[in-house]
PQR file of N, CA, C, O and H, with PARSE charges and radii, in Angstrom:
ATOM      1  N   UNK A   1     -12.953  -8.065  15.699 -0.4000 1.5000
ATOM      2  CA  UNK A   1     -13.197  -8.576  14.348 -0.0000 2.0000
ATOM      3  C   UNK A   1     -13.144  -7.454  13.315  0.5500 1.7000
ATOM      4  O   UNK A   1     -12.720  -7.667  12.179 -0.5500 1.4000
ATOM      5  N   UNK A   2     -13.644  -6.072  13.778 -0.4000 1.5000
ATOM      6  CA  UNK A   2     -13.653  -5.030  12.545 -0.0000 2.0000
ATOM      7  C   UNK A   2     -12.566  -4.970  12.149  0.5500 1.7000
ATOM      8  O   UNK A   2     -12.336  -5.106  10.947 -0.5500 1.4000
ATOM      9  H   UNK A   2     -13.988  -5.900  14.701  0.4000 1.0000
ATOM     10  N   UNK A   3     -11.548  -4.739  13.094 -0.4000 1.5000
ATOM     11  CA  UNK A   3     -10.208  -3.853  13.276 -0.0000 2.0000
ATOM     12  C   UNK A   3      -9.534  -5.317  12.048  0.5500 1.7000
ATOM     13  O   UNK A   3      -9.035  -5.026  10.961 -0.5500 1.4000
ATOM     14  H   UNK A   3     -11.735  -4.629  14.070  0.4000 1.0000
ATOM     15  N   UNK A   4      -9.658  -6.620  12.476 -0.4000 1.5000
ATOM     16  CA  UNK A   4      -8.723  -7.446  11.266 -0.0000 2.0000
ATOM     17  C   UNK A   4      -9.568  -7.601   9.815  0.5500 1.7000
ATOM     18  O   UNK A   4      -9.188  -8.056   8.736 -0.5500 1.4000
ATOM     19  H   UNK A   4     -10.064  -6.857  13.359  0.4000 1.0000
ATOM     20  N   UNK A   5     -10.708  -7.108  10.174 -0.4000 1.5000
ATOM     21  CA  UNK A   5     -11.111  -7.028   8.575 -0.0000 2.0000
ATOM     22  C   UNK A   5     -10.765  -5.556   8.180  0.5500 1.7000
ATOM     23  O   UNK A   5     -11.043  -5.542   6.981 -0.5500 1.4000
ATOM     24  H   UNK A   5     -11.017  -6.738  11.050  0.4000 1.0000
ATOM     25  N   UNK A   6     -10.346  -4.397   8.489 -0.4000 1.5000
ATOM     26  CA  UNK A   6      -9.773  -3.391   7.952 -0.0000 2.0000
ATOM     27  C   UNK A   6      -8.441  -3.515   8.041  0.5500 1.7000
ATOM     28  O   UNK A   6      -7.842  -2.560   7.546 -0.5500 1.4000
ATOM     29  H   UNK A   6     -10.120  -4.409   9.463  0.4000 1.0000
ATOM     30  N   UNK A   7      -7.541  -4.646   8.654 -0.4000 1.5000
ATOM     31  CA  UNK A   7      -6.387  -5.032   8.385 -0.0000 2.0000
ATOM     32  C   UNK A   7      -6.594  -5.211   7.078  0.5500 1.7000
ATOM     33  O   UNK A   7      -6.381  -4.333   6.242 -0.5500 1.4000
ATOM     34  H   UNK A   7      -8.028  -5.422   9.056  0.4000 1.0000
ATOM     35  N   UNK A   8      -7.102  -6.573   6.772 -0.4000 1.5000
ATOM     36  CA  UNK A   8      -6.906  -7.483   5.540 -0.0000 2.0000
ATOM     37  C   UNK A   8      -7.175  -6.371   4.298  0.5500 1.7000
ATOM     38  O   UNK A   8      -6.496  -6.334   3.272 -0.5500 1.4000
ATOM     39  H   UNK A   8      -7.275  -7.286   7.451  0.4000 1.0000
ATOM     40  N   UNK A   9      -8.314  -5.463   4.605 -0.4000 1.5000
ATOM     41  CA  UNK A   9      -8.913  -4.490   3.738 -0.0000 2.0000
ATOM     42  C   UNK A   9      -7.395  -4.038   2.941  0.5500 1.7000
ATOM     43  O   UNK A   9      -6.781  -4.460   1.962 -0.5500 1.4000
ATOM     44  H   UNK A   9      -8.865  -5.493   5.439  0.4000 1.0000
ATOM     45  N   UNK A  10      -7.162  -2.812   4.073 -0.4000 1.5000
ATOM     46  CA  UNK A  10      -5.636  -2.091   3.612 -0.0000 2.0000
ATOM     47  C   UNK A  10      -4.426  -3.066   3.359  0.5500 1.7000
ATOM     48  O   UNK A  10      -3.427  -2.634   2.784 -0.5500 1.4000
ATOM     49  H   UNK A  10      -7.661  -2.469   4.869  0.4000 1.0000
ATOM     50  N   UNK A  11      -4.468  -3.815   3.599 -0.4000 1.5000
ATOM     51  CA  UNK A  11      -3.448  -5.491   2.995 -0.0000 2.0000
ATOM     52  C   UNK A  11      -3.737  -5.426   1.697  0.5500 1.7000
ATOM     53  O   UNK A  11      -2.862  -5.041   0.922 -0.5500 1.4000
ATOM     54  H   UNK A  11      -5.279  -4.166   4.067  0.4000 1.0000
ATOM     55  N   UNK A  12      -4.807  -5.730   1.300 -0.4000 1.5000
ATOM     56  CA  UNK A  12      -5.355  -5.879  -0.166 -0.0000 2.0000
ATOM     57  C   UNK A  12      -5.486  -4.281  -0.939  0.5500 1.7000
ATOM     58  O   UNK A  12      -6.019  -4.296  -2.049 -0.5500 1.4000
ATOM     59  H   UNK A  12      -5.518  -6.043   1.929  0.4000 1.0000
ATOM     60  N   UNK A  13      -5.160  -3.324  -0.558 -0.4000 1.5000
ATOM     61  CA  UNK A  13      -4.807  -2.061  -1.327 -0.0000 2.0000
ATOM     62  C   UNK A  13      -3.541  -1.638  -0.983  0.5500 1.7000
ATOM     63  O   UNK A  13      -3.459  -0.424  -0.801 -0.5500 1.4000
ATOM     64  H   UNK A  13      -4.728  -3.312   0.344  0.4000 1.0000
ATOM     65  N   UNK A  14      -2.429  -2.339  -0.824 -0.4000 1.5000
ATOM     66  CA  UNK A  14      -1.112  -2.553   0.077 -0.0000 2.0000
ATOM     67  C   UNK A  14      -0.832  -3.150  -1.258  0.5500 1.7000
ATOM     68  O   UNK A  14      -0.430  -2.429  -2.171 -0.5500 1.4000
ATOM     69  H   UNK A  14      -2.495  -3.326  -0.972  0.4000 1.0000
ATOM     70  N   UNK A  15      -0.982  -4.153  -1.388 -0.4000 1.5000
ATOM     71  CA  UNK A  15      -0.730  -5.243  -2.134 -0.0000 2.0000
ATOM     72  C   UNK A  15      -1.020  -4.500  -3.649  0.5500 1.7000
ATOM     73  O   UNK A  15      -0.092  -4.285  -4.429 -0.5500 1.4000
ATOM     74  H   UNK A  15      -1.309  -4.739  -0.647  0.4000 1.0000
ATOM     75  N   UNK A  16      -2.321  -4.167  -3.927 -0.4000 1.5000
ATOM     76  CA  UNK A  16      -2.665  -3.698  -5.399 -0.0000 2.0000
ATOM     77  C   UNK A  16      -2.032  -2.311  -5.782  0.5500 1.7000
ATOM     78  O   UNK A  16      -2.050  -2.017  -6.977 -0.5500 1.4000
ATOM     79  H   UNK A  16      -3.074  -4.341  -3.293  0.4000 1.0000
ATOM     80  N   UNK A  17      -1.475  -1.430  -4.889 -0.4000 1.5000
ATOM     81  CA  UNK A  17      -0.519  -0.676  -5.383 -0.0000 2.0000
ATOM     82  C   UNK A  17       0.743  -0.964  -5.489  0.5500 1.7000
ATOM     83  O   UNK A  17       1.582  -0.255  -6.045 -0.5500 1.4000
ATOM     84  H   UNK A  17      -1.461  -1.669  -3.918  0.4000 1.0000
ATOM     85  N   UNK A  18       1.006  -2.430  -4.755 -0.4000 1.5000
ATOM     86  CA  UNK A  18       2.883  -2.745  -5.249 -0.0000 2.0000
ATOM     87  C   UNK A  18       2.407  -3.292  -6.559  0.5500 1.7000
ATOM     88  O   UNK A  18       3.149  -2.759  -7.385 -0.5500 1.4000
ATOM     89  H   UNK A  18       0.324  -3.006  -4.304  0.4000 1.0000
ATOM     90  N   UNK A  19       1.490  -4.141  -7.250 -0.4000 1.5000
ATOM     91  CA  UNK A  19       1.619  -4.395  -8.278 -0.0000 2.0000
ATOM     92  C   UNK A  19       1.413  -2.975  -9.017  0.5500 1.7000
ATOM     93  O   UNK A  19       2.520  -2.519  -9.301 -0.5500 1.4000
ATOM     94  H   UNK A  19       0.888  -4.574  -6.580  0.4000 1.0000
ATOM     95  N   UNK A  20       0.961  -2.610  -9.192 -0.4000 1.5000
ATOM     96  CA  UNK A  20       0.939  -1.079  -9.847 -0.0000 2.0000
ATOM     97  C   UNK A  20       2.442  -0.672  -9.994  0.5500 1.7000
ATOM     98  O   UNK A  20       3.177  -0.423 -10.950 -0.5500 1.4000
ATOM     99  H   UNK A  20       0.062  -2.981  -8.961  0.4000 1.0000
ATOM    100  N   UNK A  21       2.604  -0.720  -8.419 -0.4000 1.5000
ATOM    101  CA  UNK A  21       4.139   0.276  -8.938 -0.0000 2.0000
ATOM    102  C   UNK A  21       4.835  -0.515  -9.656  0.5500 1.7000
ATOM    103  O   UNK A  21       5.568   0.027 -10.483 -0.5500 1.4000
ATOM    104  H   UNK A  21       2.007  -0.922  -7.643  0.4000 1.0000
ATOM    105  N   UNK A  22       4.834  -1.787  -9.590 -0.4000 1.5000
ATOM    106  CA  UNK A  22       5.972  -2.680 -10.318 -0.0000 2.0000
ATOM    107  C   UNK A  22       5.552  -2.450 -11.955  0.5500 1.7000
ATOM    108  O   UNK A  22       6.468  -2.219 -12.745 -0.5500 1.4000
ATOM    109  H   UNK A  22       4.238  -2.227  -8.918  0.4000 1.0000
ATOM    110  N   UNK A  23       4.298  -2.511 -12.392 -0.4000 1.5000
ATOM    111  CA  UNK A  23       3.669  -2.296 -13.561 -0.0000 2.0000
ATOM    112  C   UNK A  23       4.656  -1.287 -14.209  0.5500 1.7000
ATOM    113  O   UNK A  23       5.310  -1.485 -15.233 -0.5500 1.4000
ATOM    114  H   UNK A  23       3.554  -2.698 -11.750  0.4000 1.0000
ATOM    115  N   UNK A  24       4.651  -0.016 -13.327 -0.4000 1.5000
ATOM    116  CA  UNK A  24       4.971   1.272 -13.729 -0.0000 2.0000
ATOM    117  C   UNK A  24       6.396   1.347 -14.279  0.5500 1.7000
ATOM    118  O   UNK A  24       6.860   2.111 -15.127 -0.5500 1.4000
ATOM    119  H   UNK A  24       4.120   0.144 -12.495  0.4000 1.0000
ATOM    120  N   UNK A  25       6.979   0.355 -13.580 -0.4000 1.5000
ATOM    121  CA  UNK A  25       8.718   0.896 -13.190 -0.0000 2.0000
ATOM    122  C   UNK A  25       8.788   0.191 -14.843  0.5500 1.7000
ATOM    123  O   UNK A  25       9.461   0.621 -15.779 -0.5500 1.4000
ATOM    124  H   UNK A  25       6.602  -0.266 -12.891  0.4000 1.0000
ATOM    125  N   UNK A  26       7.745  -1.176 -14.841 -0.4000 1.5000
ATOM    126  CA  UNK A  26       8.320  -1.892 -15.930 -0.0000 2.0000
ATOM    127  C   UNK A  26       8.103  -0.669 -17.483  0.5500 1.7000
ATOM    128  O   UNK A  26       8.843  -0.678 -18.467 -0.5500 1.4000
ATOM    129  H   UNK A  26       7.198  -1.526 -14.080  0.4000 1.0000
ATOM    130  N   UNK A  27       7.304  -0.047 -17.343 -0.4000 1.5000
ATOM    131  CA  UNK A  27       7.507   0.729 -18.472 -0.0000 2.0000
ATOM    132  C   UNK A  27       8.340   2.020 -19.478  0.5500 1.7000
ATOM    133  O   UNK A  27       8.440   3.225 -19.249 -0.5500 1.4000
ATOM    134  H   UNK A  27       6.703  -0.040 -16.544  0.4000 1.0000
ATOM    135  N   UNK A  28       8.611   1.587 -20.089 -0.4000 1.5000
ATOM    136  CA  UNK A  28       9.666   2.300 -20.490 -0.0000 2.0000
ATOM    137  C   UNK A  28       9.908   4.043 -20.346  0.5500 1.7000
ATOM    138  O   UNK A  28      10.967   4.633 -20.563 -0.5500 1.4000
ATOM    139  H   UNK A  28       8.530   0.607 -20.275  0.4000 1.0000
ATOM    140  N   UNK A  29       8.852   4.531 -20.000 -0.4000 1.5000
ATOM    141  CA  UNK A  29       9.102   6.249 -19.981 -0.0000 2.0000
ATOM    142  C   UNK A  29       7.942   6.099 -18.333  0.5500 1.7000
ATOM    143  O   UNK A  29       6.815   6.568 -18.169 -0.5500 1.4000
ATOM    144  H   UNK A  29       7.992   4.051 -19.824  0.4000 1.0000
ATOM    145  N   UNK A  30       8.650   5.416 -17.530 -0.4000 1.5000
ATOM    146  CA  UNK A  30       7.678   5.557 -16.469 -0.0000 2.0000
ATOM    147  C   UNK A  30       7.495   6.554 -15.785  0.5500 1.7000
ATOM    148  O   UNK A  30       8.509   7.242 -15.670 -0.5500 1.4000
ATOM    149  H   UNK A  30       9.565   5.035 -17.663  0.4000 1.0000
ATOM    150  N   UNK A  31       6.043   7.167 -14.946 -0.4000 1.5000
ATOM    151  CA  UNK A  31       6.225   8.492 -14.460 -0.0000 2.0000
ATOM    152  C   UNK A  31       6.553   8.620 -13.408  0.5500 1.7000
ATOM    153  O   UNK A  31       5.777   8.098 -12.607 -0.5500 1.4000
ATOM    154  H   UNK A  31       5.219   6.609 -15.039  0.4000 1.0000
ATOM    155  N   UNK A  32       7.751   9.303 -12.806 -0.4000 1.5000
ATOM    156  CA  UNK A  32       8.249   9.349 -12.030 -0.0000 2.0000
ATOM    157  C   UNK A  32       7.114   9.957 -10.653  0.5500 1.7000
ATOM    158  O   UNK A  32       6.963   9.166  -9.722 -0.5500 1.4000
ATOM    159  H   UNK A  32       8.381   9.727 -13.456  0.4000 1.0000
ATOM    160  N   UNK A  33       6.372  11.311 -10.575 -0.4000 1.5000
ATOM    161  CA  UNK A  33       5.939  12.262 -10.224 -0.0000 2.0000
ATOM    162  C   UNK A  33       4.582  10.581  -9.647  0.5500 1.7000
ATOM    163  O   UNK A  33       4.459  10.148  -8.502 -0.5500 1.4000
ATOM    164  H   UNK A  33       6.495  11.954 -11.331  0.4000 1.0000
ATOM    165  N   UNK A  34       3.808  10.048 -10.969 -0.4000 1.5000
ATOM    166  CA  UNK A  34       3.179   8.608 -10.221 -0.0000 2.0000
ATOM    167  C   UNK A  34       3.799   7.910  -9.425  0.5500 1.7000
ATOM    168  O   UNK A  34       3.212   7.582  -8.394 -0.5500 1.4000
ATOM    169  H   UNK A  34       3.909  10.400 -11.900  0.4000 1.0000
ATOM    170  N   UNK A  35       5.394   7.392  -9.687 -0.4000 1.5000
ATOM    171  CA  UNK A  35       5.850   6.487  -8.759 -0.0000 2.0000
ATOM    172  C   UNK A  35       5.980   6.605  -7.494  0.5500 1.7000
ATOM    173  O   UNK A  35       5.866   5.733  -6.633 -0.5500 1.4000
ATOM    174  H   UNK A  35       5.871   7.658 -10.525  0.4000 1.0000
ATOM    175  N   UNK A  36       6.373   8.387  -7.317 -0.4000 1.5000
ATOM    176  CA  UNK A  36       6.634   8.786  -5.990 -0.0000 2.0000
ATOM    177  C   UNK A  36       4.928   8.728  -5.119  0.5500 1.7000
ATOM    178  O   UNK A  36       4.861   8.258  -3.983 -0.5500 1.4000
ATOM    179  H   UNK A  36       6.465   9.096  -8.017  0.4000 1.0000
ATOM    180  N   UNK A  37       3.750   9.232  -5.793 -0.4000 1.5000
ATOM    181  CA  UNK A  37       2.793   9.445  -5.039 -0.0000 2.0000
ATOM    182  C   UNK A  37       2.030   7.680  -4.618  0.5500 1.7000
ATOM    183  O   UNK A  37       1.308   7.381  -3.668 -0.5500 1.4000
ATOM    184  H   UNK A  37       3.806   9.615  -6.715  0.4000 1.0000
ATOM    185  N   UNK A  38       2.378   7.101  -5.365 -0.4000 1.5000
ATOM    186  CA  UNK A  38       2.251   5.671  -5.323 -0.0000 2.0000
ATOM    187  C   UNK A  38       2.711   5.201  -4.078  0.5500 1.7000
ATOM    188  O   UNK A  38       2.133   4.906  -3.032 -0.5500 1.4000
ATOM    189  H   UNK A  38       2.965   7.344  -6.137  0.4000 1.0000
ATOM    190  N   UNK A  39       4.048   5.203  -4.486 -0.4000 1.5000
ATOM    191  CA  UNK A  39       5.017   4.890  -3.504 -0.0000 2.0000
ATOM    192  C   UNK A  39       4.215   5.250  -1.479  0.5500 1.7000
ATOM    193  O   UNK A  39       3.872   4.487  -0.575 -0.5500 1.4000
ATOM    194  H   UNK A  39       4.518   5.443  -5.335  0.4000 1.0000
ATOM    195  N   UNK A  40       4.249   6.846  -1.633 -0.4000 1.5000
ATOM    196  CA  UNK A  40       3.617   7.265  -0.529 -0.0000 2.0000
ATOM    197  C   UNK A  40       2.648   6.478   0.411  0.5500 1.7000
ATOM    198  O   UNK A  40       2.659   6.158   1.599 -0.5500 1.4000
ATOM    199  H   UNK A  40       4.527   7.465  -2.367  0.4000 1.0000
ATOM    200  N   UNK A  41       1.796   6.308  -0.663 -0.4000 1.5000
ATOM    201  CA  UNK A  41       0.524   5.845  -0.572 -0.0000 2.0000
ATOM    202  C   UNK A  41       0.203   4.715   0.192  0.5500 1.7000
ATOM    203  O   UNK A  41      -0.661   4.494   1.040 -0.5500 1.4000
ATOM    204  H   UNK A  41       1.787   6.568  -1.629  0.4000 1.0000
ATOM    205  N   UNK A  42       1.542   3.727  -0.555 -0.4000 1.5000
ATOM    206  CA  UNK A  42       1.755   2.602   0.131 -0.0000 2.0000
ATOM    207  C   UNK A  42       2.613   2.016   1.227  0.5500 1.7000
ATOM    208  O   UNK A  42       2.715   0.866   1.653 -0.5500 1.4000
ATOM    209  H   UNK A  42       2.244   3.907  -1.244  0.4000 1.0000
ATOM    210  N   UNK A  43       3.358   3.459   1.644 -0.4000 1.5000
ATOM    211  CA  UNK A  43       3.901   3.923   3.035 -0.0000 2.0000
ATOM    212  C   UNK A  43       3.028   3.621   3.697  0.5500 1.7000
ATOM    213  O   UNK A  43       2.895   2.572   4.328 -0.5500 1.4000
ATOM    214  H   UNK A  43       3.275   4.394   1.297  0.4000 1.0000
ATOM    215  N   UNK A  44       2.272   4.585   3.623 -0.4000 1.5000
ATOM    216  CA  UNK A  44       0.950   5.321   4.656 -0.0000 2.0000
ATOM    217  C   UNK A  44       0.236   4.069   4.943  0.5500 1.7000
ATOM    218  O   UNK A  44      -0.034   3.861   6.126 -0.5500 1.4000
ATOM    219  H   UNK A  44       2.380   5.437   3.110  0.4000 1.0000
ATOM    220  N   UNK A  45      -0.229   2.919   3.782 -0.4000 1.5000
ATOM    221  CA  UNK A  45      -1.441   1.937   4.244 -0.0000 2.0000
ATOM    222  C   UNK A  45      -0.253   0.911   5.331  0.5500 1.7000
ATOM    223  O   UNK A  45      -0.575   0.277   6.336 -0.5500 1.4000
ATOM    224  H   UNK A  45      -0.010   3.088   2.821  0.4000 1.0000
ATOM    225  N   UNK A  46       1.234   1.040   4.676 -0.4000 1.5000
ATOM    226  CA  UNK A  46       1.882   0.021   5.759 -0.0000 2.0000
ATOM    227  C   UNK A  46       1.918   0.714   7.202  0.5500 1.7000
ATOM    228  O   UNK A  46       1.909  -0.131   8.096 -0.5500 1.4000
ATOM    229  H   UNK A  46       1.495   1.555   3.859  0.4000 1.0000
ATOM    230  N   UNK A  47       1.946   1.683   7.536 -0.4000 1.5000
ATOM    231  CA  UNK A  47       2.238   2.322   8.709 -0.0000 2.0000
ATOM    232  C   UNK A  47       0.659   2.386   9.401  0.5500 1.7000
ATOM    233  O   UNK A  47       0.565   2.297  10.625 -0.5500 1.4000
ATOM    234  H   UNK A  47       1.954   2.370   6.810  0.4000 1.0000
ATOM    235  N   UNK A  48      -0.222   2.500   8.793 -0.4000 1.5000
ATOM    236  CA  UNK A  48      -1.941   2.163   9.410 -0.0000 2.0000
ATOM    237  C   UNK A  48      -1.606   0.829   9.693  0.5500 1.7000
ATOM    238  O   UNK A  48      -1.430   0.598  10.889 -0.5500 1.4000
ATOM    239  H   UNK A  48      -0.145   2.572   7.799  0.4000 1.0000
ATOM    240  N   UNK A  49      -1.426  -0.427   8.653 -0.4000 1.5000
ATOM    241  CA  UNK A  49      -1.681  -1.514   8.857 -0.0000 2.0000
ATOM    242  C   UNK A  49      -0.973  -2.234  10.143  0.5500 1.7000
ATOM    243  O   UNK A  49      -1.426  -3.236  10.697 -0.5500 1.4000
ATOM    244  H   UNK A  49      -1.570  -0.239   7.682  0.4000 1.0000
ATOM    245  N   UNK A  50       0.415  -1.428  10.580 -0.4000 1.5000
ATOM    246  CA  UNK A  50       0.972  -1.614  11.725 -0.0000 2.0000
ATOM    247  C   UNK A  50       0.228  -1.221  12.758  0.5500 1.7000
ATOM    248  O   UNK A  50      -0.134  -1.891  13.725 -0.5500 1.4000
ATOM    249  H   UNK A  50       0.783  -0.614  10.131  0.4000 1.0000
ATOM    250  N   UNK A  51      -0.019   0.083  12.468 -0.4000 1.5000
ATOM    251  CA  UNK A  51      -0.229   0.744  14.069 -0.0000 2.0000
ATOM    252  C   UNK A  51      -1.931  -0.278  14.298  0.5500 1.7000
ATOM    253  O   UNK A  51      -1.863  -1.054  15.251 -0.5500 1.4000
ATOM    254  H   UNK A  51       0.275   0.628  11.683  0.4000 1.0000
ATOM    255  N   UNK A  52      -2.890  -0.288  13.761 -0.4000 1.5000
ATOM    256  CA  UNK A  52      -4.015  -1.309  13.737 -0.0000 2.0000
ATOM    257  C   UNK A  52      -3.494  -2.705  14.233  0.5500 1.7000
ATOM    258  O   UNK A  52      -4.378  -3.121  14.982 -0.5500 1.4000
ATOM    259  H   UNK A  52      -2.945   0.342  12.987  0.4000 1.0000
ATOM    260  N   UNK A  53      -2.684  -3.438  14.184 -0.4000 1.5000
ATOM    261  CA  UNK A  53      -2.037  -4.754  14.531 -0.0000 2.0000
ATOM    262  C   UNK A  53      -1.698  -4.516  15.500  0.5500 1.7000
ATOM    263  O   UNK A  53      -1.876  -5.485  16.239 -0.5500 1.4000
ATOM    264  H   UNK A  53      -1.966  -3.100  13.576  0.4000 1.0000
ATOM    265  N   UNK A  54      -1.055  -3.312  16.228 -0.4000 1.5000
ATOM    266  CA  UNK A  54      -0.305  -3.598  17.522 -0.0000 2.0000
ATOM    267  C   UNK A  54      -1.572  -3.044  18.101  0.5500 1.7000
ATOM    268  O   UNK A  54      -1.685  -3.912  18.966 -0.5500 1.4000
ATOM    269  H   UNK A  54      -0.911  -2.526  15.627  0.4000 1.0000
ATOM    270  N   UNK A  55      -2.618  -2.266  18.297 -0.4000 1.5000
ATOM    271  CA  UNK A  55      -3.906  -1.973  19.000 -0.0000 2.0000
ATOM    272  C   UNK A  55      -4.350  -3.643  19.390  0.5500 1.7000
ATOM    273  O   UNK A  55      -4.556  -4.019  20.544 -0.5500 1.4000
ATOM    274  H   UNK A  55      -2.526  -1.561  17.595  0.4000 1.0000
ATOM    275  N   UNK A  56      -4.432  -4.416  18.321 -0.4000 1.5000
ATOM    276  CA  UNK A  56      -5.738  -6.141  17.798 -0.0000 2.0000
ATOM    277  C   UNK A  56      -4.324  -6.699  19.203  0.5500 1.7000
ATOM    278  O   UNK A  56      -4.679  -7.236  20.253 -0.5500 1.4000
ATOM    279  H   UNK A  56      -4.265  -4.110  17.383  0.4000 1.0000
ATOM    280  N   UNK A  57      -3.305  -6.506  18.982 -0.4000 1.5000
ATOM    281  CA  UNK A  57      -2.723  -7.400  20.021 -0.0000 2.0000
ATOM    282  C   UNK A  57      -2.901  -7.099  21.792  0.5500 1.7000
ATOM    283  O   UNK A  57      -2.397  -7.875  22.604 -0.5500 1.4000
ATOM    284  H   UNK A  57      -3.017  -6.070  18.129  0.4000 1.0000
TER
END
């Protein structure tokens, strides 16, 4: 039970940095140097949120 509620957790900060990045891109002098660390960020929670899913299975 922990392990899919720290799924859903990093799902839901997965999720609130793609809206972010999309926010970002939409603006006209967007920062690049943010998009990339953004971007990262939301590598990293997809690659936890995998490796956690294949452990729960």
């Amino acid at each position: 039970m922990a392990v899919e509620a720290r799924i859903r957790e990093l799902g839901s900060r997965h999720q609130k940095l793609e809206t972010a990045i999309q926010e970002e891109t939409k603006r006209p002098a967007s920062d690049a140097i943010k998009l990339r660390e953004m971007k990262l960020q939301k590598l990293k929670l997809k690659e936890e949120i995998e490796a956690l899913g294949a452990r729960a299975h």
